[in-house]
N, CA, C, O and CB atoms as a CASP TS submission, in Angstrom:
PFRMAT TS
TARGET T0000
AUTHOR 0000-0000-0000
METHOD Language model
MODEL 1
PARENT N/A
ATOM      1  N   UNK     1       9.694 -59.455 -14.042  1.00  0.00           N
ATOM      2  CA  UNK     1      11.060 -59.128 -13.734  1.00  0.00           C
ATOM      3  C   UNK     1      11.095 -57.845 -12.903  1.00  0.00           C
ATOM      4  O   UNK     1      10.167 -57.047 -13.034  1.00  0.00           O
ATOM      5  CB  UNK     1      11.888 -58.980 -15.021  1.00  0.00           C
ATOM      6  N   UNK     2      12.045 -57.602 -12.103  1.00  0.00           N
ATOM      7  CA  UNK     2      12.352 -57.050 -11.048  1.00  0.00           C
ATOM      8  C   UNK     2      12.791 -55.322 -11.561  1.00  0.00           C
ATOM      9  O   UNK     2      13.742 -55.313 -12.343  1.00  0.00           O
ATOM     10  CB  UNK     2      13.516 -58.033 -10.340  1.00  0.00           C
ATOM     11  N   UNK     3      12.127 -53.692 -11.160  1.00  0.00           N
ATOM     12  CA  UNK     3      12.638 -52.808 -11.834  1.00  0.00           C
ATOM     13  C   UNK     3      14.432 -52.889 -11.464  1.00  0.00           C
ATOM     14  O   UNK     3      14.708 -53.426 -10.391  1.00  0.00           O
ATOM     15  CB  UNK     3      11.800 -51.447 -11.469  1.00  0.00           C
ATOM     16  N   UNK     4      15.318 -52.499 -12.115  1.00  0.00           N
ATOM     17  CA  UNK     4      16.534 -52.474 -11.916  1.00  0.00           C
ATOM     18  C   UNK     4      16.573 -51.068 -11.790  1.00  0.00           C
ATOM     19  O   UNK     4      16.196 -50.284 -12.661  1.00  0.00           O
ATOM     20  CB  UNK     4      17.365 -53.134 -12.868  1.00  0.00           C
ATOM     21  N   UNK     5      17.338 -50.568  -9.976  1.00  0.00           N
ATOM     22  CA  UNK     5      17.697 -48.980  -9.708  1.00  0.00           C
ATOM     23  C   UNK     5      19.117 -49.164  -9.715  1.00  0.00           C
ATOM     24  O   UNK     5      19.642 -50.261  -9.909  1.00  0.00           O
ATOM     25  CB  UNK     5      17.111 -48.202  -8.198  1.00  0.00           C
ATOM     26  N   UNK     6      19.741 -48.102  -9.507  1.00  0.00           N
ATOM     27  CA  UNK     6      21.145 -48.225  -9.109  1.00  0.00           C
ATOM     28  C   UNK     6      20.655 -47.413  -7.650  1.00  0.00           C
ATOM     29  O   UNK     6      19.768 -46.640  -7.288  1.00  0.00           O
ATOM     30  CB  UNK     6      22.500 -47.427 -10.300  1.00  0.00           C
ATOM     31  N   UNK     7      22.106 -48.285  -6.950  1.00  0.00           N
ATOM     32  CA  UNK     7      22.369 -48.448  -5.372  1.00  0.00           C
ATOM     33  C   UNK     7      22.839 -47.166  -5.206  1.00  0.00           C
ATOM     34  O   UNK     7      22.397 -46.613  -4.199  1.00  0.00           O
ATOM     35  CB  UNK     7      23.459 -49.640  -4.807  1.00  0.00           C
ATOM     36  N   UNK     8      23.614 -46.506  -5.895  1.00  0.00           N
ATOM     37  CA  UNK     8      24.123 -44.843  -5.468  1.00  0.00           C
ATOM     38  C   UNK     8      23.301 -43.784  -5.574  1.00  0.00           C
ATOM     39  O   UNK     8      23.536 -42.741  -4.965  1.00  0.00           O
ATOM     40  CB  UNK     8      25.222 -44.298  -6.279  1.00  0.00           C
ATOM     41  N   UNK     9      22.004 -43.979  -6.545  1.00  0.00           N
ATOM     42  CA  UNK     9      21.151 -42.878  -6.652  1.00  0.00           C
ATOM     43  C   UNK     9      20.117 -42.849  -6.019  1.00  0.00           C
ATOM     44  O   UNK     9      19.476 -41.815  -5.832  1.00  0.00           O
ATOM     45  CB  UNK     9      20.818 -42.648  -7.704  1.00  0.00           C
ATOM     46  N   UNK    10      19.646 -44.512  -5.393  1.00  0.00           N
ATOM     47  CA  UNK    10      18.647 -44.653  -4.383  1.00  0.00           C
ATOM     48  C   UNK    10      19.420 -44.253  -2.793  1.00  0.00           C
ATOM     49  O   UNK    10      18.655 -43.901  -1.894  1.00  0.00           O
ATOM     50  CB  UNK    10      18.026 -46.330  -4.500  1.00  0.00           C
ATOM     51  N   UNK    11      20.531 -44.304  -2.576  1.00  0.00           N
ATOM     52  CA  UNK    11      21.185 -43.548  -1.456  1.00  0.00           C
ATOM     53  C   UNK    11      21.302 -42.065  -2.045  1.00  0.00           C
ATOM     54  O   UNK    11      20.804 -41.377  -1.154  1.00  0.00           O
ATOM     55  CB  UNK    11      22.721 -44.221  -1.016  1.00  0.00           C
ATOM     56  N   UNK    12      21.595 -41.438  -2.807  1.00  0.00           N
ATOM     57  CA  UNK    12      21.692 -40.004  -2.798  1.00  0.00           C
ATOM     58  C   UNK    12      20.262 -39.632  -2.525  1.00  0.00           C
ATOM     59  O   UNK    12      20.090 -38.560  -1.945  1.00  0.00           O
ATOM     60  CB  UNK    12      22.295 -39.368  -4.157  1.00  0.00           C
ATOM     61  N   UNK    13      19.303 -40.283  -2.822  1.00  0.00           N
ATOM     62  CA  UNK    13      17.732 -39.713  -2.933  1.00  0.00           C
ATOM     63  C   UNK    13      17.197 -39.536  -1.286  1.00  0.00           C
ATOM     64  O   UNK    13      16.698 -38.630  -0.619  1.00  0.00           O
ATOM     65  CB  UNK    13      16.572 -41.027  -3.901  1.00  0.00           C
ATOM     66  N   UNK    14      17.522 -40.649  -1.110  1.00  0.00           N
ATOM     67  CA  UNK    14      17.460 -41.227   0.762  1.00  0.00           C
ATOM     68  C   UNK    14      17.931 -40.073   1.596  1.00  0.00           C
ATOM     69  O   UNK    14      17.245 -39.509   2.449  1.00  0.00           O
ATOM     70  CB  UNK    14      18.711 -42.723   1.257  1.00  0.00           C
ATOM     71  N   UNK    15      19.513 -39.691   1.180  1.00  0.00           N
ATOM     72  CA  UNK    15      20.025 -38.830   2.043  1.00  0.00           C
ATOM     73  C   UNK    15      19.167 -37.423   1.914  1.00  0.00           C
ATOM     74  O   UNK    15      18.776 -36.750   2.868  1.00  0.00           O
ATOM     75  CB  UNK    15      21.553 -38.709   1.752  1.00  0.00           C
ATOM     76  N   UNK    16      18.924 -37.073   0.215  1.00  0.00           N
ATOM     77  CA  UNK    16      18.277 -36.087   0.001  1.00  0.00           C
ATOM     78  C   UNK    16      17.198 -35.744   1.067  1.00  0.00           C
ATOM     79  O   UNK    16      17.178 -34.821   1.882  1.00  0.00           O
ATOM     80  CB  UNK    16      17.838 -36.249  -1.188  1.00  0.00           C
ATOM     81  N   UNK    17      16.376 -36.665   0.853  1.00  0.00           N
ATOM     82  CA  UNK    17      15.172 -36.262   1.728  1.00  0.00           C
ATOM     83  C   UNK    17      15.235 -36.380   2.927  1.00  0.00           C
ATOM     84  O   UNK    17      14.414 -35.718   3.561  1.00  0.00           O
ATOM     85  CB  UNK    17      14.113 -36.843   1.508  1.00  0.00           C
ATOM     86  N   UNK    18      16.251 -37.285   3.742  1.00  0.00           N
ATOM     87  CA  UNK    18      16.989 -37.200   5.220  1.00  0.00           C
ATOM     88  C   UNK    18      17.137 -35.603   5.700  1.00  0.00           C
ATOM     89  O   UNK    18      16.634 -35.155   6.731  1.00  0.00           O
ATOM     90  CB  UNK    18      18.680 -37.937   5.120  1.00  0.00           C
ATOM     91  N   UNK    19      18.003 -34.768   4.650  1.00  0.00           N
ATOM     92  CA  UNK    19      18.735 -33.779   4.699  1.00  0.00           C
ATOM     93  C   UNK    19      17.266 -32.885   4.722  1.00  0.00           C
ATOM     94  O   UNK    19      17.229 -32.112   5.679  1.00  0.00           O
ATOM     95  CB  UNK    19      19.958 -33.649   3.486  1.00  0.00           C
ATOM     96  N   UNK    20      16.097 -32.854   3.875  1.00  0.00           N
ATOM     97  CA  UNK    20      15.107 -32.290   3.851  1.00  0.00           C
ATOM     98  C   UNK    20      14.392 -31.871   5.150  1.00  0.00           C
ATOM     99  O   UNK    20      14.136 -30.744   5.574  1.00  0.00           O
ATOM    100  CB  UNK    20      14.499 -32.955   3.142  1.00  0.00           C
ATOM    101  N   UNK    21      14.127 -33.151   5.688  1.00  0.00           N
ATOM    102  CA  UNK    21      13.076 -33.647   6.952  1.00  0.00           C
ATOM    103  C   UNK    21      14.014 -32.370   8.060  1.00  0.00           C
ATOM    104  O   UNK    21      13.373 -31.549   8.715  1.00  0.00           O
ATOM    105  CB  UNK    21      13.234 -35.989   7.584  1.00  0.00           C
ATOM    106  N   UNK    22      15.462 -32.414   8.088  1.00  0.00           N
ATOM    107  CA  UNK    22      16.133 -32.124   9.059  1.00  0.00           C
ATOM    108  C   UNK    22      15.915 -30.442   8.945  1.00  0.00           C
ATOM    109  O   UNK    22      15.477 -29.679   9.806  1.00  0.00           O
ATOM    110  CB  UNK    22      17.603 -32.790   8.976  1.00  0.00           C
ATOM    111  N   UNK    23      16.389 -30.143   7.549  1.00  0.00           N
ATOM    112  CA  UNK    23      16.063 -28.579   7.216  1.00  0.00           C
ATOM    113  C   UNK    23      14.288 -28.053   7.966  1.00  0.00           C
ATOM    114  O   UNK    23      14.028 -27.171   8.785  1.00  0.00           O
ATOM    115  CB  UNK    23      16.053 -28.461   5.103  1.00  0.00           C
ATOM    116  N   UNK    24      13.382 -29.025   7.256  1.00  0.00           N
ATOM    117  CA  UNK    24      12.299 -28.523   7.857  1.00  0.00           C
ATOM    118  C   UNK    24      11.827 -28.373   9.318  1.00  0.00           C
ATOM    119  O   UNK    24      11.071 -27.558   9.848  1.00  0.00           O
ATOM    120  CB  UNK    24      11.565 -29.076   7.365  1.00  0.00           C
ATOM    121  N   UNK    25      12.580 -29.517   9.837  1.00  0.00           N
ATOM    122  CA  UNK    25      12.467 -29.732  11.778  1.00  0.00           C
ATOM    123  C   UNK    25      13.177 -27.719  11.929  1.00  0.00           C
ATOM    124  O   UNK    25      12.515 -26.748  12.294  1.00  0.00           O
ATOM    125  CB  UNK    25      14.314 -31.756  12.843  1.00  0.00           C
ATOM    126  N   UNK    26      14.265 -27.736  11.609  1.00  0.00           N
ATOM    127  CA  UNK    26      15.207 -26.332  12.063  1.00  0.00           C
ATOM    128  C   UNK    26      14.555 -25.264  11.506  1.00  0.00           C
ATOM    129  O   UNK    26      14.682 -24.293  12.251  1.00  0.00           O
ATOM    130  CB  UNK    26      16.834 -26.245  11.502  1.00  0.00           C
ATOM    131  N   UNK    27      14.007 -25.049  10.672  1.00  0.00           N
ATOM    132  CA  UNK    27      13.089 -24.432   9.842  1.00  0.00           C
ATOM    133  C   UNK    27      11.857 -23.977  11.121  1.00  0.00           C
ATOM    134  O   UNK    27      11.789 -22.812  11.512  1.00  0.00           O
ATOM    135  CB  UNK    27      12.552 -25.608   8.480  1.00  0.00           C
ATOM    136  N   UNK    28      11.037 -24.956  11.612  1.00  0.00           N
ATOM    137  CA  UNK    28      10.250 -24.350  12.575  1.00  0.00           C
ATOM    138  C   UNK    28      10.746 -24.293  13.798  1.00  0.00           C
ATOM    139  O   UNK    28       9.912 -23.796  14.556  1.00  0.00           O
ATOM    140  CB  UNK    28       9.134 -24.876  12.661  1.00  0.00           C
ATOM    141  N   UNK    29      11.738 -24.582  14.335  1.00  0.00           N
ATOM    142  CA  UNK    29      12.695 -24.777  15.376  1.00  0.00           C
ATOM    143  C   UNK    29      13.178 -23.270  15.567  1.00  0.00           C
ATOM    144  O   UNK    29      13.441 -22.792  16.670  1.00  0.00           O
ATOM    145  CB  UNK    29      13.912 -25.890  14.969  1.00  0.00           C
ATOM    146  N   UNK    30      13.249 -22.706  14.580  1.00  0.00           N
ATOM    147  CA  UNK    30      14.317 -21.764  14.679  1.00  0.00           C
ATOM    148  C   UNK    30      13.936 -20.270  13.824  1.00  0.00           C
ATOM    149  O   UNK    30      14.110 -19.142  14.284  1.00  0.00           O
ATOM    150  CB  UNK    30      15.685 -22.546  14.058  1.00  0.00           C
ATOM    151  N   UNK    31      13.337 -20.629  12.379  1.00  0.00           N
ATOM    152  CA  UNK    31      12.863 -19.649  12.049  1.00  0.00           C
ATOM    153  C   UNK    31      12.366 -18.882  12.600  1.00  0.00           C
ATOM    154  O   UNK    31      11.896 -19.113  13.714  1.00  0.00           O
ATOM    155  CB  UNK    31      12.401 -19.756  11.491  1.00  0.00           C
ATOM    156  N   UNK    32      12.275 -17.457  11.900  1.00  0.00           N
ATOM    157  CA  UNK    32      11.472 -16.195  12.155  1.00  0.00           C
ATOM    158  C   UNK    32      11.555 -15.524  10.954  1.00  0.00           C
ATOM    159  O   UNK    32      12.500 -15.784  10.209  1.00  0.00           O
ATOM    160  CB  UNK    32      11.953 -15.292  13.324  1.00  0.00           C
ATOM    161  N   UNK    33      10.972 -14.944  10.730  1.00  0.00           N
ATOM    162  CA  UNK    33      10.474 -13.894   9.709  1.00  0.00           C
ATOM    163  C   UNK    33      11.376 -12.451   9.609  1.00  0.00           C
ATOM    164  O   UNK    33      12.081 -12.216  10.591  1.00  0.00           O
ATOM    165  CB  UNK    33       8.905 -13.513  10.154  1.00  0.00           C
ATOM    166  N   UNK    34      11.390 -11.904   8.987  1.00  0.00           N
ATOM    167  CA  UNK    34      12.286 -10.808   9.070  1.00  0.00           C
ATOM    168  C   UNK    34      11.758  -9.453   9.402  1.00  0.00           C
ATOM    169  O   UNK    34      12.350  -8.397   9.625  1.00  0.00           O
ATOM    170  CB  UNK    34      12.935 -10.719   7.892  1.00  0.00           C
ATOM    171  N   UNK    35      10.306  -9.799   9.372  1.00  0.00           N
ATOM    172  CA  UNK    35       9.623  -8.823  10.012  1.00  0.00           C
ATOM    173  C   UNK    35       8.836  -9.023  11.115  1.00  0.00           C
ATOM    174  O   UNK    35       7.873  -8.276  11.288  1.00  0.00           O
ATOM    175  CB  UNK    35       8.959  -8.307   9.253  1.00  0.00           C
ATOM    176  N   UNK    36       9.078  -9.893  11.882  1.00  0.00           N
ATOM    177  CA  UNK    36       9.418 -10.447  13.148  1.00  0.00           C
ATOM    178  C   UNK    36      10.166  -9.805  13.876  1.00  0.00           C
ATOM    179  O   UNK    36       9.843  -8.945  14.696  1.00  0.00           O
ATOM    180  CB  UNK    36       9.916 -11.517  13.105  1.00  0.00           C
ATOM    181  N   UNK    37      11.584 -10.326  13.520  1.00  0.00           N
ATOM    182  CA  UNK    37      12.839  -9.861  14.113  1.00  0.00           C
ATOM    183  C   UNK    37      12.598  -8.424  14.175  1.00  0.00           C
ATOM    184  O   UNK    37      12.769  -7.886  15.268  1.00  0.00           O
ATOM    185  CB  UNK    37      14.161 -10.244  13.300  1.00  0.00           C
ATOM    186  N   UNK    38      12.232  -7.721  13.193  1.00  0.00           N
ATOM    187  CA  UNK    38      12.142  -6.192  13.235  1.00  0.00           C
ATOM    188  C   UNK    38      11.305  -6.042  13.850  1.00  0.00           C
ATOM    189  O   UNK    38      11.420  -4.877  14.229  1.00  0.00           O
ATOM    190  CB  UNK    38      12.000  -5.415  12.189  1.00  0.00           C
ATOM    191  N   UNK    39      10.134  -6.593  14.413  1.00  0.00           N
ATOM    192  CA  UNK    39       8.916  -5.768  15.148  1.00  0.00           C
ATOM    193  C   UNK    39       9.430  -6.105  16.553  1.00  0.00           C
ATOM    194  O   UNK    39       9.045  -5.251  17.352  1.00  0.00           O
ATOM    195  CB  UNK    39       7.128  -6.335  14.813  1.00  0.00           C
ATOM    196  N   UNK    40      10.228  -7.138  17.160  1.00  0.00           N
ATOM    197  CA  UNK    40      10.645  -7.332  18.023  1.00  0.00           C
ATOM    198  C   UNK    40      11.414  -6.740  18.354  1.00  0.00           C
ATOM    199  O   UNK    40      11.342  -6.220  19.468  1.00  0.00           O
ATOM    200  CB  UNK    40      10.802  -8.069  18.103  1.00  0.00           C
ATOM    201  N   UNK    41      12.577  -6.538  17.475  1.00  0.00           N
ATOM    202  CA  UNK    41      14.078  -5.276  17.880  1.00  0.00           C
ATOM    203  C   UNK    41      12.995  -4.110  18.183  1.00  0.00           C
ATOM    204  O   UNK    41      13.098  -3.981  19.403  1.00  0.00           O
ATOM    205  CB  UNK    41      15.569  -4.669  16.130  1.00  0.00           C
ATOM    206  N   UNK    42      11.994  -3.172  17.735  1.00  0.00           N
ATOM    207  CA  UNK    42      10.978  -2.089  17.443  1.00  0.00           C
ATOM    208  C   UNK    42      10.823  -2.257  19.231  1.00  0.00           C
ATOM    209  O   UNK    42      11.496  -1.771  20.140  1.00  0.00           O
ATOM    210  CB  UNK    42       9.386  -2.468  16.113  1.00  0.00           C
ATOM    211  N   UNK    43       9.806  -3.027  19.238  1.00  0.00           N
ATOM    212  CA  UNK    43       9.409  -3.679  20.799  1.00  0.00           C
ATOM    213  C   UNK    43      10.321  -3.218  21.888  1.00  0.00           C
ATOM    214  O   UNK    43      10.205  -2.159  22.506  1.00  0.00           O
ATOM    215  CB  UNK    43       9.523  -5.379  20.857  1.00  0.00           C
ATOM    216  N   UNK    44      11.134  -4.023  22.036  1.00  0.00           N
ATOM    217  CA  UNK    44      12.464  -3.673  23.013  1.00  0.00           C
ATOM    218  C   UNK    44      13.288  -2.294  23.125  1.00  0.00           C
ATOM    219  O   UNK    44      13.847  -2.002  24.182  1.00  0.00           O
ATOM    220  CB  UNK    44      13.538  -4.603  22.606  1.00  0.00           C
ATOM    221  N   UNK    45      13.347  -1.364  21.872  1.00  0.00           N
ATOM    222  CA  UNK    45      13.637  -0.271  21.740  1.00  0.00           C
ATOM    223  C   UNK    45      12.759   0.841  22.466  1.00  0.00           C
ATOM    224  O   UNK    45      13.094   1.886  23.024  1.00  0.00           O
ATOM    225  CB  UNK    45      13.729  -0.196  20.526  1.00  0.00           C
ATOM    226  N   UNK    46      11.622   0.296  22.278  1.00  0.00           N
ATOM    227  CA  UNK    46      10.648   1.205  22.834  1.00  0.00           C
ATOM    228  C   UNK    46      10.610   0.850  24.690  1.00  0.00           C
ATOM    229  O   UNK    46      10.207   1.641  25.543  1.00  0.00           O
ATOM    230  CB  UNK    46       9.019   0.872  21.925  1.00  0.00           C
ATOM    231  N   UNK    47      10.848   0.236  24.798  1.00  0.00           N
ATOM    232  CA  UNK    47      10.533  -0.239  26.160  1.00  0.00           C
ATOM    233  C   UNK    47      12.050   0.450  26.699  1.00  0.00           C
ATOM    234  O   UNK    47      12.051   1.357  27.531  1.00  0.00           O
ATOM    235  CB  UNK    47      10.229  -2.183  26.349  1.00  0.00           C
ATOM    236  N   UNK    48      13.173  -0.041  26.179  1.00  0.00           N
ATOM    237  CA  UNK    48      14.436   0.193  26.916  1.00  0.00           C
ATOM    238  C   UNK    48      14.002   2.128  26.696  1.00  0.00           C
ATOM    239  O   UNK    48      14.107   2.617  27.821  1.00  0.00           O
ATOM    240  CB  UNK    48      16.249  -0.695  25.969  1.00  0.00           C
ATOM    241  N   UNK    49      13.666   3.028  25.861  1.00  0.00           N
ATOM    242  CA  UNK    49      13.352   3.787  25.288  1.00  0.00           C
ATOM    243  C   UNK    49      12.527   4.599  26.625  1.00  0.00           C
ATOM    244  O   UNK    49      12.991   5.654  27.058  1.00  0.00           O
ATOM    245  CB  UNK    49      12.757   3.259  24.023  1.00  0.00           C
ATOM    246  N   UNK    50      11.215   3.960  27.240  1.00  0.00           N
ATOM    247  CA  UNK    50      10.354   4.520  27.722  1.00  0.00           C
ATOM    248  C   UNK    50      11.063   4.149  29.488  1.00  0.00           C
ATOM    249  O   UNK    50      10.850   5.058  30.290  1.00  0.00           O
ATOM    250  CB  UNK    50       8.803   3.953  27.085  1.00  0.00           C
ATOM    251  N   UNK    51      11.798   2.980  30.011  1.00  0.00           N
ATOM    252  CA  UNK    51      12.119   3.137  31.071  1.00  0.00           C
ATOM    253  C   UNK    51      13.447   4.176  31.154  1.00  0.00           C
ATOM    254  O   UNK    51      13.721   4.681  32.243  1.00  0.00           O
ATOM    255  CB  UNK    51      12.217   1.858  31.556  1.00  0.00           C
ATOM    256  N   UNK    52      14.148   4.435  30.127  1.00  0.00           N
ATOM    257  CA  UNK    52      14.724   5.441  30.138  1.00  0.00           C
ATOM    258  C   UNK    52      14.575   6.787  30.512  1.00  0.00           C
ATOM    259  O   UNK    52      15.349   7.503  31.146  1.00  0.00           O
ATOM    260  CB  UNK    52      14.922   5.412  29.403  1.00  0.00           C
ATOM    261  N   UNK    53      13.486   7.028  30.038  1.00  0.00           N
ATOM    262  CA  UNK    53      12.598   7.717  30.726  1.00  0.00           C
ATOM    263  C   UNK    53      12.506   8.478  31.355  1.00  0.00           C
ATOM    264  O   UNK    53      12.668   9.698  31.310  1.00  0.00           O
ATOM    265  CB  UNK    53      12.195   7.408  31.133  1.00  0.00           C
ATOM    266  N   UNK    54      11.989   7.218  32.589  1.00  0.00           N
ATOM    267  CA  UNK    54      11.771   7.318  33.704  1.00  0.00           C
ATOM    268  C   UNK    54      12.665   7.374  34.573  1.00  0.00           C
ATOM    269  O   UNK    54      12.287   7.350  35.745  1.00  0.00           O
ATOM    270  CB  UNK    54      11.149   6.652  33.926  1.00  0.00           C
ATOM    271  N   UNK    55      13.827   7.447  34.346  1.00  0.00           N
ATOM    272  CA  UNK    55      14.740   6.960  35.593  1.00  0.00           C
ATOM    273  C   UNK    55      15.280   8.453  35.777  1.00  0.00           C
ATOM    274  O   UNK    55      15.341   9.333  34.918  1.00  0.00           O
ATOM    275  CB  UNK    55      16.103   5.582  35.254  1.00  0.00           C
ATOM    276  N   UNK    56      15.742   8.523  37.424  1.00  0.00           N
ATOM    277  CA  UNK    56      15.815   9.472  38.033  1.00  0.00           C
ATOM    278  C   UNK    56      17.180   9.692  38.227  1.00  0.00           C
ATOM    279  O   UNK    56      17.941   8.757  38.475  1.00  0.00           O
ATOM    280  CB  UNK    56      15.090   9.415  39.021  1.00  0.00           C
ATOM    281  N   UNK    57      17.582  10.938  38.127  1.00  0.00           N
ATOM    282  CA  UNK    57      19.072  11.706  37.846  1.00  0.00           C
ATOM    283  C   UNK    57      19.309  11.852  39.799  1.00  0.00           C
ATOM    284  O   UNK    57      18.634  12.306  40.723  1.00  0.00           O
ATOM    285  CB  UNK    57      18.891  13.799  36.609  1.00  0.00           C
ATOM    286  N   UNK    58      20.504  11.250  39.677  1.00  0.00           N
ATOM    287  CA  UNK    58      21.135  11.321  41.405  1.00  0.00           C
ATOM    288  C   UNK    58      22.277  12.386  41.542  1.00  0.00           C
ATOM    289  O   UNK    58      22.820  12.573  42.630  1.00  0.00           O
ATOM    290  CB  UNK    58      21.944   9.685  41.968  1.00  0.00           C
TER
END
């Protein structure tokens, strides 16, 4: 005999892991680290920082 599921919890499960797959695609799509973002903001500071600098008073 055949296992008996119910039809609403084998669709909630479905969507579940639908909803999963999608989080993880955006997840490497998009993530960064938070000390990332900070070594990068760091990065750019220093640079806008050092051509500052350099620039010549008219």
């Amino acid at each position: 005999m055949a296992e008996i599921i119910s039809l609403s919890k084998a669709r909630k499960a479905k969507a579940r892991t639908e909803k999963e797959a999608t989080a993880e695609a955006n997840r490497l799509k998009f993530g960064r680290t938070k000390g990332e973002r900070l070594k990068d903001a760091a990065e750019k500071a220093g640079v806008e920082k050092h051509l500052d600098g350099h620039k010549r008073e008219d």
